[in-house]
N, C-alpha and C positions, 0 to 999 in steps of 0.2 A: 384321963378324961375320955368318955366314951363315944364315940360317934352319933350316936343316938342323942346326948345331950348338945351336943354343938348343932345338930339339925336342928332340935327342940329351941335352942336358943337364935336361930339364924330364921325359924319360921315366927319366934315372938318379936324381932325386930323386924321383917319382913311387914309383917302387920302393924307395927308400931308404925314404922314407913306410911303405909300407907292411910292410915288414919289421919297423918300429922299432914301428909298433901291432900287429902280429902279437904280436912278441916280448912287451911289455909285456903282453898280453889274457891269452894261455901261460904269463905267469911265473907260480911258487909263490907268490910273495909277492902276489898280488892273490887268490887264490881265497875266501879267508874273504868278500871281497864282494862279489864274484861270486855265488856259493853263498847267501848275504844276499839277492840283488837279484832272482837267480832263484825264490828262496821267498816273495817277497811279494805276487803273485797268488794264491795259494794262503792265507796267511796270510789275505788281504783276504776271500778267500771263508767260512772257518772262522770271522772277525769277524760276518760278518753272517748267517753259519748258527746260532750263538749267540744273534745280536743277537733273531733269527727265532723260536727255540724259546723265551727270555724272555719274546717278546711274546707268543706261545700261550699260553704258562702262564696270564699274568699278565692277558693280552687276552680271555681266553671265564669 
């Protein structure tokens, strides 16, 4: 077997890879956690802007 053929074969699964997590990332049926995963920075921040104005209240 030739070198050339196992690169050849290592760059068509390379891209197969990458297609097959393309497609899954794109599909419908992931987005609920996505959209989840993407709001929890935001989420994190609005916990402890909360957490922040309780202590003011509570702290003076």
């Amino acid at each position: 077997m030739d070198i050339n053929i196992l690169r050849s074969l290592y760059t068509v699964l390379a891209l197969l890879a990458f297609v097959v997590i393309a497609g899954w990332a794109w599909s419908g049926r992931n987005r609920q956690g996505f959209e989840e995963a993407a709001r929890l920075p935001l989420g994190d921040e609005q916990a402890h802007a909360d957490q922040a104005r309780a202590l003011g209240e509570h702290g003076a």
